[in-house]
C-alpha positions in Angstrom: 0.0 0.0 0.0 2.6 2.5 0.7 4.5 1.4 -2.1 1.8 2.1 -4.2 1.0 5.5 -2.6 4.8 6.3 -3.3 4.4 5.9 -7.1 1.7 7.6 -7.3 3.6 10.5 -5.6 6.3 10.0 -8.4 3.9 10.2 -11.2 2.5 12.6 -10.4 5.5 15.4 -9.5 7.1 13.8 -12.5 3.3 15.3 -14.4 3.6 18.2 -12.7 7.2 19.4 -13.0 7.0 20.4 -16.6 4.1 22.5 -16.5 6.2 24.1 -13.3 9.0 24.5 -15.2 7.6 26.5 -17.4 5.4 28.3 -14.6 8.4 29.7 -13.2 9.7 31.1 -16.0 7.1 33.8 -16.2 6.8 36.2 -12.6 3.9 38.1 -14.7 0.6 37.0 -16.5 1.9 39.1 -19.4 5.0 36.2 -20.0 2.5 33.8 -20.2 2.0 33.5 -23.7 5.9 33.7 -24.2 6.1 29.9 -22.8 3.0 28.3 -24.1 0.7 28.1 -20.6 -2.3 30.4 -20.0 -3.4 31.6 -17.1 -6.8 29.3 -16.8 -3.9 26.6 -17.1 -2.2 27.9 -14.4 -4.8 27.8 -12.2 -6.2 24.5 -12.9 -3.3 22.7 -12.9 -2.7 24.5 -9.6 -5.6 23.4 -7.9 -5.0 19.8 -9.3 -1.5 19.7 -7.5 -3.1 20.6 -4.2 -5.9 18.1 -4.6 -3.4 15.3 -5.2 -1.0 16.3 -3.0 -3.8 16.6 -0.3 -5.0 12.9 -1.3 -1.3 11.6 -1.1 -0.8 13.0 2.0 -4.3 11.6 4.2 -3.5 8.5 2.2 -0.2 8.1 4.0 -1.2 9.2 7.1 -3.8 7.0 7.5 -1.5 3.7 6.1 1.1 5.4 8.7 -1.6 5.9 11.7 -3.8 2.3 10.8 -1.1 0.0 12.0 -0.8 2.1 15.7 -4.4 2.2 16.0 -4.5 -2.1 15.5 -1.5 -2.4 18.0 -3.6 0.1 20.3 -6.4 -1.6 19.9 -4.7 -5.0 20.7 -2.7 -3.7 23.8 -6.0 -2.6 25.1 -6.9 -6.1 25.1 -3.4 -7.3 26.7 -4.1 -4.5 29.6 -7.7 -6.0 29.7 -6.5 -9.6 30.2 -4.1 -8.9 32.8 -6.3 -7.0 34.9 -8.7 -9.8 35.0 -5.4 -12.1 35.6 -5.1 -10.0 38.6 -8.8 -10.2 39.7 -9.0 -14.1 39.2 -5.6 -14.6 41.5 -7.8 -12.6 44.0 -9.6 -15.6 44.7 -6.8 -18.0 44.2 -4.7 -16.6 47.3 -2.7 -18.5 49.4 -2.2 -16.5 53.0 -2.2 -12.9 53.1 -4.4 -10.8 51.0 -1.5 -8.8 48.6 -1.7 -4.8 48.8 0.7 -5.0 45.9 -2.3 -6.4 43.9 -4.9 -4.1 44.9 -2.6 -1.1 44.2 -2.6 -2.4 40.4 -6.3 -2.9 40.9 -7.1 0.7 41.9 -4.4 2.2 39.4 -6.2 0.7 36.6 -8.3 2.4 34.3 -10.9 -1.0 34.5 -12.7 -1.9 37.8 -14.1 -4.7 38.9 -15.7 -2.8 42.2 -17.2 -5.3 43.8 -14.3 -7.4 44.0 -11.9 -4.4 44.9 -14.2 -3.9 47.8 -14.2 -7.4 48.7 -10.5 -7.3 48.4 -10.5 -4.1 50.6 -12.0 -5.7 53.6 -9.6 -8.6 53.6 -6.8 -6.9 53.8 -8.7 -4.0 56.8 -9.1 -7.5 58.5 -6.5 -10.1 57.4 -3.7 -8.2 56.7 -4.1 -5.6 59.0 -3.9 -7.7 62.1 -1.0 -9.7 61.0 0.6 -6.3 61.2 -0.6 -5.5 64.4 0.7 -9.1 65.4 4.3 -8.0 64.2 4.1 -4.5 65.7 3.2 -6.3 69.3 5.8 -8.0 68.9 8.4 -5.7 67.5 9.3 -7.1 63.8 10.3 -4.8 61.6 7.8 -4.5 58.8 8.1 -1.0 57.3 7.8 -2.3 53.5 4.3 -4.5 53.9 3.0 -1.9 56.4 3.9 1.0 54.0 2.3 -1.1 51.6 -0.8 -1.6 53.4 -0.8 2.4 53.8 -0.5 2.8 49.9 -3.3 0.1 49.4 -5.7 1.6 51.5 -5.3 5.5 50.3 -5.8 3.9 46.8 -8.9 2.9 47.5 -9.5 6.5 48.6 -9.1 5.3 52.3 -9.7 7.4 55.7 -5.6 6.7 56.9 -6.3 8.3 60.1 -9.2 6.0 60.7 -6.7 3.3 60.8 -5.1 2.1 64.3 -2.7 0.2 65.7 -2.5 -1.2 69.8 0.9 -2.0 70.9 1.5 -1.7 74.7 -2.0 -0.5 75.4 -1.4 2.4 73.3 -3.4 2.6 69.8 -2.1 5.0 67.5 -2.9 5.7 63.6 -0.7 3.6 60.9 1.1 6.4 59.9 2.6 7.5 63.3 3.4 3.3 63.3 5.5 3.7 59.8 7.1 7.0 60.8 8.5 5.3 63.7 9.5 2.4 61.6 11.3 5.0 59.3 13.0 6.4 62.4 14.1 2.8 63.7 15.2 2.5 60.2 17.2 5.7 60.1 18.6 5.0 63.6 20.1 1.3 62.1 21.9 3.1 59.5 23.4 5.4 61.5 24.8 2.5 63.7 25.6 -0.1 61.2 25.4 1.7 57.8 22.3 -0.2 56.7 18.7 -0.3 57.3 16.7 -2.9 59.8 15.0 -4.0 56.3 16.6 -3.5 53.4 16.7 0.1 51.3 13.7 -1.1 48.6 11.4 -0.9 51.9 12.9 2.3 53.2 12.4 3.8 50.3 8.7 2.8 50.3 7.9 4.0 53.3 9.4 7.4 51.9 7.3 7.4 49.3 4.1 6.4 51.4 4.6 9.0 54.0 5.2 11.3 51.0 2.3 10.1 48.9 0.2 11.0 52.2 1.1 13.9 52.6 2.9 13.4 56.2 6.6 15.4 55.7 9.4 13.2 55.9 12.2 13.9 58.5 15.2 15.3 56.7 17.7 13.1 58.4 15.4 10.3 57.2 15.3 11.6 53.7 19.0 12.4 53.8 19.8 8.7 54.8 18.1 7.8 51.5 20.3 10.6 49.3 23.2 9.6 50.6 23.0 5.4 50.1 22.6 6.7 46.4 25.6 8.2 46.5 27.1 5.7 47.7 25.6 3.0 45.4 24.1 1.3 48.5 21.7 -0.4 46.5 22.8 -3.5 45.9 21.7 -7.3 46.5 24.4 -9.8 46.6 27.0 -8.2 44.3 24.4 -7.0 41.7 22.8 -3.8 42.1 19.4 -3.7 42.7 17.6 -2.2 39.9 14.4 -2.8 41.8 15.9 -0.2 44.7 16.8 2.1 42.6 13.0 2.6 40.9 11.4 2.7 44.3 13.9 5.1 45.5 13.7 6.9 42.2 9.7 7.5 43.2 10.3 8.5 46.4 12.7 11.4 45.8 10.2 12.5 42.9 7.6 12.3 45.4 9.5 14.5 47.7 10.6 16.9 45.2 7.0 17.4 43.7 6.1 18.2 47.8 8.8 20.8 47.7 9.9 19.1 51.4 13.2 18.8 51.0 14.4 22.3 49.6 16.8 23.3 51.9 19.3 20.4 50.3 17.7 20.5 46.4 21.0 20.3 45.0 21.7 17.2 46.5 18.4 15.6 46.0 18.5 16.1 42.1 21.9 14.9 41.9 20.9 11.6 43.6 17.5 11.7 40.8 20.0 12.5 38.4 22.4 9.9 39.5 19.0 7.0 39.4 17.9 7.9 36.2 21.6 7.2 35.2 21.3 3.8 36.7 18.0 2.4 35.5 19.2 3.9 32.0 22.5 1.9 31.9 20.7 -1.3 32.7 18.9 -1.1 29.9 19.2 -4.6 28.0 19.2 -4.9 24.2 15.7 -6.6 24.1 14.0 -3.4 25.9 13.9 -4.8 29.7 15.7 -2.8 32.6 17.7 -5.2 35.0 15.8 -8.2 34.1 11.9 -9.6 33.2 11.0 -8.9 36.6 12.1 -5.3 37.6 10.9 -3.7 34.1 8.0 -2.8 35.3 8.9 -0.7 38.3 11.8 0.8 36.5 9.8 2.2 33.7 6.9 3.6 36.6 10.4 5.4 38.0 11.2 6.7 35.4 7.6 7.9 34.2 7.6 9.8 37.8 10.9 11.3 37.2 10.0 12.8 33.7 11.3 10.4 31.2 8.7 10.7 27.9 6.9 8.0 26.8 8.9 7.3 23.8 11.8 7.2 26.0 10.5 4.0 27.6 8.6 2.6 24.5 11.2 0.0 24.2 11.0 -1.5 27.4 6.5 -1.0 26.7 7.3 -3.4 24.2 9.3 -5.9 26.0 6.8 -6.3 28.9 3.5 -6.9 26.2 5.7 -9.2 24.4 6.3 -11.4 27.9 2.8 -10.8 28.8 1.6 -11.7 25.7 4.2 -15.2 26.1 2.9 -15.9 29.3 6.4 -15.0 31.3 4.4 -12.7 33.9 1.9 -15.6 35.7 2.6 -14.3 39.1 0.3 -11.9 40.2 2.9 -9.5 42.0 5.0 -9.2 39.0 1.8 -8.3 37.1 1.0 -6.0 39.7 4.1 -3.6 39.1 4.1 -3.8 35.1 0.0 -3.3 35.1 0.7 0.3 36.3 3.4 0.9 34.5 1.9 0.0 30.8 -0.6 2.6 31.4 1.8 5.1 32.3 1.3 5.5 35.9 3.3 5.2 38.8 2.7 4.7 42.5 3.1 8.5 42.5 0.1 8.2 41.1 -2.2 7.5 44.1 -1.2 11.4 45.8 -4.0 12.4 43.4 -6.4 9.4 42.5 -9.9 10.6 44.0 -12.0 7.6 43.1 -14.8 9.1 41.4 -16.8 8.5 38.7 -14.8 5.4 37.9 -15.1 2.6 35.1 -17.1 -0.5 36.7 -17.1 -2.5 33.5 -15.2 -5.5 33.8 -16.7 -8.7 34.1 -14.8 -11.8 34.4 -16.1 -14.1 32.0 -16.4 -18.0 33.7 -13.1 -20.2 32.8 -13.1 -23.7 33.0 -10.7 -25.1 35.2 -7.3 -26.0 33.1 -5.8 -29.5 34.5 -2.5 -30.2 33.3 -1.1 -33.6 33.4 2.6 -34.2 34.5 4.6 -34.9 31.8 5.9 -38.3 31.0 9.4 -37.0 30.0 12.0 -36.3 32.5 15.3 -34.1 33.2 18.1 -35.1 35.8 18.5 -31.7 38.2 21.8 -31.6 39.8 20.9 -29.7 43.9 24.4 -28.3 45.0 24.2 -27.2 48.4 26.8 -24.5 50.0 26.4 -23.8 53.5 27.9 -20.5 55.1 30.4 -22.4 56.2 31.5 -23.1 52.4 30.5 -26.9 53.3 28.9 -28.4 50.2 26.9 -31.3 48.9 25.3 -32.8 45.8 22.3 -34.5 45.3 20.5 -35.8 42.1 16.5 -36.0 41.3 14.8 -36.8 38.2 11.7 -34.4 37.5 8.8 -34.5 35.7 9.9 -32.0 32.5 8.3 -28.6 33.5 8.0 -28.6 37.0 8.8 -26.5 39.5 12.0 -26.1 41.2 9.5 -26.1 44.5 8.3 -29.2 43.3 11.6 -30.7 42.5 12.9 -30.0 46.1 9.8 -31.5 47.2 10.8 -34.9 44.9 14.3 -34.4 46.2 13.2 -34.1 49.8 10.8 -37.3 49.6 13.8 -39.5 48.3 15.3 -39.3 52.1 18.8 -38.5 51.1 19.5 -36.2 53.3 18.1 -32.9 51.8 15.6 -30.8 53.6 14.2 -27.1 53.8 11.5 -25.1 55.1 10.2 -22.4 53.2 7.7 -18.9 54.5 5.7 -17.1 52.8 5.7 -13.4 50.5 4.2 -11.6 48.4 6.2 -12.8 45.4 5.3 -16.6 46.8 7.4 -19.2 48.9 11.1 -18.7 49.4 13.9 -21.0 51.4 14.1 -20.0 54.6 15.7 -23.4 56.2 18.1 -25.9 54.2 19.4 -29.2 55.8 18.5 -27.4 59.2 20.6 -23.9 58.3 19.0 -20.7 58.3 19.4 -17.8 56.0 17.7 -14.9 58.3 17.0 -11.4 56.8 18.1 -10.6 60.5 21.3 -11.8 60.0 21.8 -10.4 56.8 21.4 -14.0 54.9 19.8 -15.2 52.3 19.4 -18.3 50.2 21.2 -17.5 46.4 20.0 -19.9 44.0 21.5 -20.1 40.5 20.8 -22.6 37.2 24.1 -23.3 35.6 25.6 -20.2 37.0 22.7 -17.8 36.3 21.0 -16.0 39.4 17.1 -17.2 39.1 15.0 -13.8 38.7 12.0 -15.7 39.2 10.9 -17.6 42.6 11.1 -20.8 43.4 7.5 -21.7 42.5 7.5 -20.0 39.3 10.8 -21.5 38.0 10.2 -24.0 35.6 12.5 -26.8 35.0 12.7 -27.5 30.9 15.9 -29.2 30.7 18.7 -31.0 32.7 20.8 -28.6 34.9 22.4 -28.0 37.7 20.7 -25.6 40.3 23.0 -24.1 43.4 21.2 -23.0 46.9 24.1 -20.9 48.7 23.6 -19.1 51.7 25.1 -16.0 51.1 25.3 -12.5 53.1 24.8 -9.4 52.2 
């Protein structure tokens, strides 16, 4: 079609040029008759050249517009299918109701409101007291109780409704996460790191910021200054992850206008993230890896960045979406956001009226899927933090789980056990062959394929082919 539009073009100018030619050897109607072209001529021919030109033109405009407005039309479909993704793992839940989720779910330009309601009260009830069970109790929990915060002002949410009773004293949630922040703040000045970790300092930044509660300088400034340090990492990788939520919560801070008296040093450390979530740009679009896309693009939405700037990495996460890569519903609840151009910056403003209540989720019939008959040899190598290390073999059923293949491996009474907790990303290892890896302690169990750190969980790693997967307890 354009081809053909481009011909006609030709033929046309190549018509045309002639009659110009001699046209513009003549200023003055008088010359005219010197070159062989009257004025009537003139004047139709020049009203022909605008006629064409103006049919060429819409012509390619439209060819050039028709294929956007297809791929539009289809990515409203894709955003469409993953919020109902979203709504169906509602019901599906294993433990705690996931604020994560819901903050998708409000963020959304499709509702479902009867089920974000529903969703709503399980977390006012089940979520909220685990938290107070924590807060008794005196576990930090600044990221999932900042979360919780986030979650409920999404829905438009009374915070200081909200309570808390630890030691006979109830206070509101947001006098609960400031004093986390300050417990927070307090760590790092002792051991240069946070009780947490600096992805759930930074959220609670952000919350307090999104809520309009002004964040303590020194708390702030504890955040500024692990940028400029390059504080963010996990393991020996930095943590692109950190570096978008962090990213939000200086924006957030800068929009407020709360932290002027030190501006310089607050958009050097923006500066400086933007820098970092650029660089990790990979050659197929995603930033850091599958799984930390979809925060880094919201970041970088909330610091400026245009949307052409991040259409790349737009077009990495529909193509996973599209191939099935994002099946766990807290990875689709931080790209949901972020391929409609919104961020959790988003929520200072959202005033939950006159909302979309439109989407229905159609019945599905239940999908059984039968354990395949082929299997792979996995390869389990231990390290304990001792640097003691052992190898086991297990024979899986092709496509399972690495969960399920340490379940295999554990039934075979060989000597490998573990214990594994819950999160909001699913199960992880929290006990192997009776060791911990404590975030207390600063531990954690690293597990690689064939060298490669996993960026998925344990239950959402599927096992294709034979290989050899490492559990090491590392520090950090």
């Amino acid at each position: 079609m354009l081809l053909f539009f481009m011909a006609l073009s030709s033929q046309m100018t190549s018509h045309v040029t002639v009659k110009l030619k001699l046209l513009c050897q003549c200023r003055y109607s008088a010359l005219t008759f010197h070159t062989g072209v009257s004025l009537w001529e003139v004047f139709v021919l020049s009203n022909r050249l605008s006629r064409m030109l103006s049919f060429v033109i819409m012509s390619l405009v439209a060819f050039a517009s028709g294929k956007p407005c297809d791929t539009n039309g289809s990515n409203n479909e894709l955003l469409l299918t993953l919020n109902k993704n979203l709504l169906r793992a509602l019901d599906g839940q294993e433990g705690l109701p996931n604020p994560s989720v819901h903050l998708a779910l409000r963020l959304s330009n499709y509702h479902n409101l009867a089920k974000e309601s529903e969703h709503l009260d399980r977390l006012k009830n089940n979520l909220h007291n685990d938290l107070q069970n924590s807060l008794v109790n005196s576990r930090p929990v600044t990221g999932l109780l900042a979360l919780y915060a986030l979650a409920l002002k999404s829905s438009c949410y009374d915070l200081n409704t909200v309570t808390f009773t630890v030691g006979e004293k109830s206070e509101i949630l947001l006098t609960h996460l400031k004093k986390q922040m300050e417990g927070e703040k307090d760590h790092i000045a002792i051991a240069n790191r946070p009780l947490t970790n600096y992805y759930q300092y930074s959220l609670g930044v952000l919350t307090l910021c999104v809520s309009g509660i002004r964040v303590n300088s020194h708390v702030s400034n504890k955040l500024i200054k692990a940028v400029e340090h390059e504080h963010f990492k996990h393991g020996d990788s930095e943590s692109t992850d950190t570096y978008a939520m962090a990213g939000m919560a200086l924006q957030c801070l800068k929009d407020a206008d709360s932290h002027v008296h030190n501006a310089a040093e607050l958009n050097t450390a923006l500066s400086n993230i933007k820098q970092k979530l650029q660089a990790s740009h990979r050659t197929d679009g995603h930033i850091g890896n599958e799984f930390s896309t979809g925060l880094a693009v919201q970041a970088l939405l909330a610091m400026g960045s245009q949307i052409e700037e991040c259409a790349a990495s737009m077009e990495a996460m529909r193509t996973d979406a599209r191939n099935n890569t994002y099946h766990n519903p807290m990875a689709i609840s931080q790209l949901l956001p972020a391929l409609q151009q919104k961020s959790y910056l988003s929520i200072k403003s959202m005033q939950c009226l006159n909302e979309d209540d439109t989407l229905v989720l159609e019945p599905v019939d239940p999908v059984v899927v039968l354990p395949s008959e082929a299997k792979v040899t996995v390869a389990v190598e231990l390290v304990m933090s001792s640097g003691a290390s052992a190898l086991y073999y297990v024979d899986v059923p092709k496509g399972s789980s690495l969960l399920e293949a340490l379940e295999l491996l554990k039934g075979n009474n060989v000597g490998f056990t573990f214990e594994k907790e819950p999160s909001l990303w699913g199960p992880f290892l929290s006990v192997v062959n009776g060791e911990q890896a404590r975030q207390i302690d600063r531990r954690y169990w690293h597990i690689s394929s064939d060298g490669t750190a996993l960026s998925q969980g344990v239950n959402d790693f599927k096992i294709e082919v034979a290989q050899k997967i490492t559990i090491k307890n590392t520090s950090y």
